[in-house]
C-alpha positions in Angstrom: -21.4 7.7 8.8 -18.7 6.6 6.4 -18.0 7.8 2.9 -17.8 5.2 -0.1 -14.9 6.1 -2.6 -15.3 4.5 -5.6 -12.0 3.6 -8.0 -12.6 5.9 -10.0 -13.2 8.5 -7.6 -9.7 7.4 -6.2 -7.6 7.1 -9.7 -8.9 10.9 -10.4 -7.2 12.0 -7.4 -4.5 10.0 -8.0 -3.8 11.4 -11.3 -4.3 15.0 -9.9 -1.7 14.5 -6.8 0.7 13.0 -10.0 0.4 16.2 -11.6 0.8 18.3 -9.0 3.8 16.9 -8.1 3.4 13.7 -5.8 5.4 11.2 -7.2 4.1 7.2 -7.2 6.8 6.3 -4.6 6.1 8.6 -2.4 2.5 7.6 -2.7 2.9 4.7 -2.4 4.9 5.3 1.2 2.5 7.5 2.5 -0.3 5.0 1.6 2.0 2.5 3.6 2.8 4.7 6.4 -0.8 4.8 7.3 -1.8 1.6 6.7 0.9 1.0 9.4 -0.4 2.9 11.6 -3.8 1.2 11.9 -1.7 -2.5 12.1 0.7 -1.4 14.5 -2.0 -2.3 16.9 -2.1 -6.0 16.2 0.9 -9.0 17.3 0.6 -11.1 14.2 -0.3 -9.1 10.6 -1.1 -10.8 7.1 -1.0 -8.4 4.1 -2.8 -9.5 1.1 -1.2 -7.7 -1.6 -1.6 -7.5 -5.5 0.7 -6.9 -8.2 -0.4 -3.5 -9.2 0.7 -0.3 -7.2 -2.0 -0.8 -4.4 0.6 -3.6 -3.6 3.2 -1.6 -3.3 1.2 0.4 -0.4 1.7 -3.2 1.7 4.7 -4.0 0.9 5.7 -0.5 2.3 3.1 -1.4 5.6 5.3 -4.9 5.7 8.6 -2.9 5.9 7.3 -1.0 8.5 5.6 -3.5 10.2 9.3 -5.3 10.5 11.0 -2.7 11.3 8.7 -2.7 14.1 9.2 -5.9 15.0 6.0 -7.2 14.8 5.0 -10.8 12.9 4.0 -9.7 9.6 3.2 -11.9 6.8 2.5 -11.3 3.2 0.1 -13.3 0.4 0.7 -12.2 -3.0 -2.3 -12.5 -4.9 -0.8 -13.4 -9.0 1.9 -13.5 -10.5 5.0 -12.0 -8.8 7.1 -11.7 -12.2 4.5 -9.4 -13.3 4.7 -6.5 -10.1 4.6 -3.2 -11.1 7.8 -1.2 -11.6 6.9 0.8 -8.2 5.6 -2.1 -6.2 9.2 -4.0 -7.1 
């Protein structure tokens, strides 16, 4: 059986990684590294990404994905003049 993490479950741990250390970019990597992992599997990939830092998780996955050389795609969901510092 799976666990449900809730946000703010997640934004507790978040804020207890920062403080120990983890910096948002390098979250925000490792989030994407992983993600990658899991889409590495597939020929074609579409990201849906926000504008907050969770975006910058697949726009890390994207890089990755390229890199790769696999067909990755990405949907930005709002405004892209309003990303995050990180996620730009």
């Amino acid at each position: 059986m799976q666990s449900i993490v809730t946000p703010e479950y997640m934004q507790k741990k978040e804020l207890d990684a920062f403080k120990n250390g983890l910096s948002p970019l390098d979250a925000m990597a490792k989030a994407g590294a992983y993600i990658f992992e899991e889409a590495k599997k597939f020929n074609n990939v579409l990201i849906v990404a926000g504008c907050g830092n969770n975006g910058g998780d697949g726009f890390r996955c994207a890089q990755l994905l390229n890199e790769a050389n696999i067909k990755t795609d990405i949907l930005v969901v709002g405004d892209i003049n309003k990303l995050s510092e990180h996620s730009r």
